[in-house]
C-alpha positions in Angstrom: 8.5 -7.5 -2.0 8.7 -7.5 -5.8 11.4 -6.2 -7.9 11.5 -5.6 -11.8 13.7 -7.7 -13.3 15.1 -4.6 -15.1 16.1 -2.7 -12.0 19.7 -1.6 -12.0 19.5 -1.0 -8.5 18.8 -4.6 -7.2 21.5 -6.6 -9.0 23.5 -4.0 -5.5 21.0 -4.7 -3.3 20.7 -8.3 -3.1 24.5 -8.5 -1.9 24.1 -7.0 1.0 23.5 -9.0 4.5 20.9 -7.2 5.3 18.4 -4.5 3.9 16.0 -1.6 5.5 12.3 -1.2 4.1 10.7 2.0 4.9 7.0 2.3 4.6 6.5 6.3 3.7 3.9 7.9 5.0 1.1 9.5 3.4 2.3 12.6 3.0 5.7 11.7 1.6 4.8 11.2 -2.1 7.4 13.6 -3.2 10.0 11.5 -1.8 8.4 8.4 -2.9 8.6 10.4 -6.5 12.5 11.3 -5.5 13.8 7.6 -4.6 11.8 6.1 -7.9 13.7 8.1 -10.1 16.4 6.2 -12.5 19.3 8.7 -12.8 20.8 11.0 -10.0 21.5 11.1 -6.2 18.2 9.8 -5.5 19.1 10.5 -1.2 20.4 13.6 -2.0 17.2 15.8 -0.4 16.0 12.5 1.7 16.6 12.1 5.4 18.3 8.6 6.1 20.1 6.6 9.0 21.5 3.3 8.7 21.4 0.5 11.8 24.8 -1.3 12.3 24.2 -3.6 10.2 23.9 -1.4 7.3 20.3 -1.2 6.4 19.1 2.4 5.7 15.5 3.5 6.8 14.3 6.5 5.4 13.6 9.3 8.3 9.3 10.0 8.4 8.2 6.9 7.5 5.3 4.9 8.9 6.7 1.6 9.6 10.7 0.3 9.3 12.1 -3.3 8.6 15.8 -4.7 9.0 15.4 -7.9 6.5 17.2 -10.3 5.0 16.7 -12.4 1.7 15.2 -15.5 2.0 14.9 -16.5 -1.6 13.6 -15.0 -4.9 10.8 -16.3 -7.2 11.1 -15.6 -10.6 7.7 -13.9 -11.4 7.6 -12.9 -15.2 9.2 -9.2 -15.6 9.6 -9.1 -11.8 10.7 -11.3 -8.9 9.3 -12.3 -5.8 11.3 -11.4 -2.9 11.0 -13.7 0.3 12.3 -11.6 3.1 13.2 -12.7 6.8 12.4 -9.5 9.4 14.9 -9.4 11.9 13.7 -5.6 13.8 10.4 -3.8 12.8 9.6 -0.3 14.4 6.0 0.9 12.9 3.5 4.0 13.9 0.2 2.5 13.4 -1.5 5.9 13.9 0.0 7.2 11.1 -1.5 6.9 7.5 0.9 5.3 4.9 1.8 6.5 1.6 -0.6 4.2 -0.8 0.0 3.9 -4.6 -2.4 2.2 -6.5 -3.9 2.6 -10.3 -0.8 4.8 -11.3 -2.0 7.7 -8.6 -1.5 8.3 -5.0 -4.7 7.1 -2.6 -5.5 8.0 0.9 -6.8 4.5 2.8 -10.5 5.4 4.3 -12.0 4.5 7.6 -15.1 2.3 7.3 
């Protein structure tokens, strides 16, 4: 994953043992929108559950990850984020939340 270099979030993030990634699904651009903002209780209208080892996985997503760090990569204003996956629970018949070009997208069947 990548991570701005800025963030005042990750400096918290990257101390914990182990961290949950929640792929939204399509429909859940409005909590996408929600958990992007800078200031506020960005979980306050967000369903959540965290695994015993503390990672949190948002409730409606697509696809779920219990990771660890690997390493980081410095990459200009961001860093590359090498990730270990210990647990992955996904529903591949579900669409995921795409954003791409500053706007939502819906991926296409060909």
């Amino acid at each position: 994953m990548c991570v701005q270099n800025s963030s005042a979030t990750w400096p918290r993030l990257r101390r914990l043992g182990h961290l949950g990634l929640s792929v939204l699904a399509e429909e859940q651009n409005l909590a996408c929108r929600t958990l992007s903002l800078k200031n506020g209780d960005r979980f306050a209208d967000i369903g959540w559950n965290a695994n015993a080892d503390g990672a949190v996985f948002i409730h409606g997503a697509v696809a779920w990850l219990d990771c660890s760090i690997r390493s980081e990569v410095p990459a200009g204003d961001h860093a590359i984020i090498l990730l270990a996956i210990h647990a992955l629970r996904a529903e591949p018949e579900r669409a995921p939340l795409v954003f791409h070009g500053s706007r939502f997208r819906q991926l296409v069947a060909v």
